[in-house]
Backbone as numpy.savetxt, mean C-alpha at the origin, in Angstrom:
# Nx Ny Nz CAx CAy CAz Cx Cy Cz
-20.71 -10.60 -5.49 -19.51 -9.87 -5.87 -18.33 -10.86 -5.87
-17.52 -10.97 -7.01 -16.41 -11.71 -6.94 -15.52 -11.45 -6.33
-14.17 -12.01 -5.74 -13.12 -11.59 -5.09 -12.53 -10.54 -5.57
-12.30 -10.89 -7.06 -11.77 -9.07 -7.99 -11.92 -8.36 -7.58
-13.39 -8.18 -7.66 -14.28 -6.96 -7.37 -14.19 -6.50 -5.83
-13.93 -7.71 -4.94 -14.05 -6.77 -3.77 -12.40 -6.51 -3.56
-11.55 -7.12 -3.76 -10.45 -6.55 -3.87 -10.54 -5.05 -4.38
-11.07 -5.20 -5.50 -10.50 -3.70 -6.41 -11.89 -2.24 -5.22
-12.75 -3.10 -5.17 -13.64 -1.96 -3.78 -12.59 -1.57 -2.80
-12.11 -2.74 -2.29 -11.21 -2.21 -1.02 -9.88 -1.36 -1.26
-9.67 -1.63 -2.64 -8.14 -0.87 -2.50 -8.53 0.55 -3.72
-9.64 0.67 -4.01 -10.15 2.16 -4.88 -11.16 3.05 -3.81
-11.81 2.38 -3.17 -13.08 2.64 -2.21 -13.76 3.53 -2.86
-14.37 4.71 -2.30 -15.52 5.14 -3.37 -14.84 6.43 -4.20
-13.50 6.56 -4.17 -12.99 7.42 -5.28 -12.38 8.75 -4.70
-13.10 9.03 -2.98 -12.84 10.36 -2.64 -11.23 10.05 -1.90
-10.65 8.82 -1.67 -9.41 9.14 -0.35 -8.79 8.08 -1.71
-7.26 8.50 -1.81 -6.46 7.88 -2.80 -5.73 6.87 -2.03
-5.86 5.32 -2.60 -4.72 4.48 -1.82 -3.61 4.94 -1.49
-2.22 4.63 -0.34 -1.45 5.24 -0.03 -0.36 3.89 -0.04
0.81 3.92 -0.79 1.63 2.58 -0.05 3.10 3.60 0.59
3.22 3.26 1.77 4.65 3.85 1.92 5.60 2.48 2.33
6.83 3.67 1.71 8.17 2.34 2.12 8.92 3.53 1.37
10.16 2.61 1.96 11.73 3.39 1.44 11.56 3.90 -0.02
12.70 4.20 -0.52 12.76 4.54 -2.24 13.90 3.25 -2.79
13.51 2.16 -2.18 14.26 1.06 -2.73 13.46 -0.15 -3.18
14.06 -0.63 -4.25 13.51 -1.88 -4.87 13.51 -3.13 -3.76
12.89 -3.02 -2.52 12.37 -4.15 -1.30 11.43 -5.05 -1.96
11.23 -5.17 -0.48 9.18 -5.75 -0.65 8.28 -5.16 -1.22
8.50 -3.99 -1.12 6.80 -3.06 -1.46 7.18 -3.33 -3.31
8.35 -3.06 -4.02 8.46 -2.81 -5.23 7.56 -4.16 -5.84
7.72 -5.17 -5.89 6.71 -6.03 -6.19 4.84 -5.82 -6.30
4.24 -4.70 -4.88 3.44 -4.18 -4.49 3.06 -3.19 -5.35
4.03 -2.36 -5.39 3.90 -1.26 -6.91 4.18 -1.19 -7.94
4.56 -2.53 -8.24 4.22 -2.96 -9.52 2.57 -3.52 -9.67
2.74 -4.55 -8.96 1.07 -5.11 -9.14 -0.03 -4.29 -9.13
0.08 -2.96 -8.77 -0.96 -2.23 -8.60 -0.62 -1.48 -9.63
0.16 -0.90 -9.93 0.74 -0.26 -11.42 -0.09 -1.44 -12.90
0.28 -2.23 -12.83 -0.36 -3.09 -13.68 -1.98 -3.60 -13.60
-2.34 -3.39 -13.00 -4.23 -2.97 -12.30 -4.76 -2.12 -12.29
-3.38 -1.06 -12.88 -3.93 0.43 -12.85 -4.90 1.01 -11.82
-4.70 0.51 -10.55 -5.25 0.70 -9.16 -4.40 2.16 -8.92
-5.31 3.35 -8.87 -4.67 4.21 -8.29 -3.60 4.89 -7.02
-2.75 4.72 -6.26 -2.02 5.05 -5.55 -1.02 5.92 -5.03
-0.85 6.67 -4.31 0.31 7.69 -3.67 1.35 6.88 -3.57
2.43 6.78 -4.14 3.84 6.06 -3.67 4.89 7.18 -2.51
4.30 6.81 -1.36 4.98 7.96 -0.60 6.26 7.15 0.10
7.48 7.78 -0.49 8.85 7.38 -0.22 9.16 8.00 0.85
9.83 7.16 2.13 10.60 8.09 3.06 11.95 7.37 2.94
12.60 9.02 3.59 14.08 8.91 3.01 14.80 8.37 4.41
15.59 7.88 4.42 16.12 7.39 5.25 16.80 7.54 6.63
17.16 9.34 6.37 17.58 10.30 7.40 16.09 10.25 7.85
14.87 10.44 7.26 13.84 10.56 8.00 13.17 9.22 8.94
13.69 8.14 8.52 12.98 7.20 9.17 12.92 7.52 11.03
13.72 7.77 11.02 13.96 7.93 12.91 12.42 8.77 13.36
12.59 9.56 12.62 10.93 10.10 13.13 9.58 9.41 12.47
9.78 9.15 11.71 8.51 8.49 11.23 8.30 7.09 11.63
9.15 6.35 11.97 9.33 4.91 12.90 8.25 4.86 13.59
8.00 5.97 14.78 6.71 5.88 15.87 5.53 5.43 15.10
5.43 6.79 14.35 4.61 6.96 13.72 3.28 5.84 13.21
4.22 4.44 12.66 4.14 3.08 11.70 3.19 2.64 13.03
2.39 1.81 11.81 1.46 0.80 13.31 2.39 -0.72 13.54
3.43 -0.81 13.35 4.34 -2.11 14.44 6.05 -1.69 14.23
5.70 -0.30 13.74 7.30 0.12 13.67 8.19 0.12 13.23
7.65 -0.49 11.44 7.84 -1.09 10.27 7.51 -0.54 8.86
8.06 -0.72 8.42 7.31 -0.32 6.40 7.73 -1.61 6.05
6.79 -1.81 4.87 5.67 -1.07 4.59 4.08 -0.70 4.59
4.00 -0.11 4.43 2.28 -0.11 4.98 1.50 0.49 3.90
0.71 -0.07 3.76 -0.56 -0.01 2.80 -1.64 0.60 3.44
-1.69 1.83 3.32 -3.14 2.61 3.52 -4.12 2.52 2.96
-5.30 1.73 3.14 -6.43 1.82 2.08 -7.31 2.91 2.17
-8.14 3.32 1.48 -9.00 4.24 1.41 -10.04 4.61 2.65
-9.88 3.19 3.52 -11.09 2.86 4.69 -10.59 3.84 5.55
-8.84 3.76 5.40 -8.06 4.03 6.71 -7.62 2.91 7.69
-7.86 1.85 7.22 -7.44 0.33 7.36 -5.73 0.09 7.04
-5.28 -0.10 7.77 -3.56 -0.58 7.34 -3.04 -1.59 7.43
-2.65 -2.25 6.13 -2.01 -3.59 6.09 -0.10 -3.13 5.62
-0.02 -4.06 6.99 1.64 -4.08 7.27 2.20 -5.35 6.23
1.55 -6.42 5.85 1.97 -7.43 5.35 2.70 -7.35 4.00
3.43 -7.50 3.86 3.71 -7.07 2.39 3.02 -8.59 1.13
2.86 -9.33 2.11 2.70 -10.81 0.98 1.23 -10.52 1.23
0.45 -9.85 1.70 -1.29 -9.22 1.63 -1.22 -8.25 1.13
-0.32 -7.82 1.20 -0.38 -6.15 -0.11 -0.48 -6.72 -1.28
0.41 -7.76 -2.31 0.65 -8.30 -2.67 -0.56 -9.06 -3.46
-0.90 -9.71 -2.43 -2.32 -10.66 -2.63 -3.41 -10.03 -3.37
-3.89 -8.84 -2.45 -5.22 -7.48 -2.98 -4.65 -7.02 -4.05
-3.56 -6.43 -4.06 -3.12 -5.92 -5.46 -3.29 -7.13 -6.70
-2.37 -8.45 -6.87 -2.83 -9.09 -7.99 -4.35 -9.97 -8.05
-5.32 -9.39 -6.71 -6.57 -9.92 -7.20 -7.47 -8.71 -7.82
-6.75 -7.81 -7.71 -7.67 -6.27 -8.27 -6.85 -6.87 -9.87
């Protein structure tokens, strides 16, 4: 299996749980992220939190941070330059 390919396995998985990226509703880090996956036509939830909401959803984050990349495994990558990476190798 080529890197593509396991890229595009890990971030589609077998079709039943939809990738998830969350982050703000601002052109940050992640916007780079959803683009590259937009252009891979890699399926994804763009779930925006609003900003009054961050205070509660803060805990929530696995280091207390956005953005986070939910993959299908249930695996979460905080990195945005590895979000990044999987997305333009899919």
């Amino acid at each position: 299996m080529s890197s593509s390919e396991a890229a595009r396995k890990l971030l589609v998985g077998d079709g039943t749980t939809k990738l998830k990226l969350e982050y703000f509703n601002i052109e940050g880090v992640a916007e780079q992220v959803r683009i590259a996956l937009t252009i891979a036509e890699v399926p994804f939830d763009d779930i925006t939190v609003a900003f009054p909401d961050w205070a509660a959803k803060k805990p929530t984050t696995k280091h207390g941070q956005l953005p986070e990349l939910i993959l299908p495994s249930g695996k979460i990558v905080t990195d945005s330059m590895a979000m990044l990476r999987l997305a333009g190798e899919a």
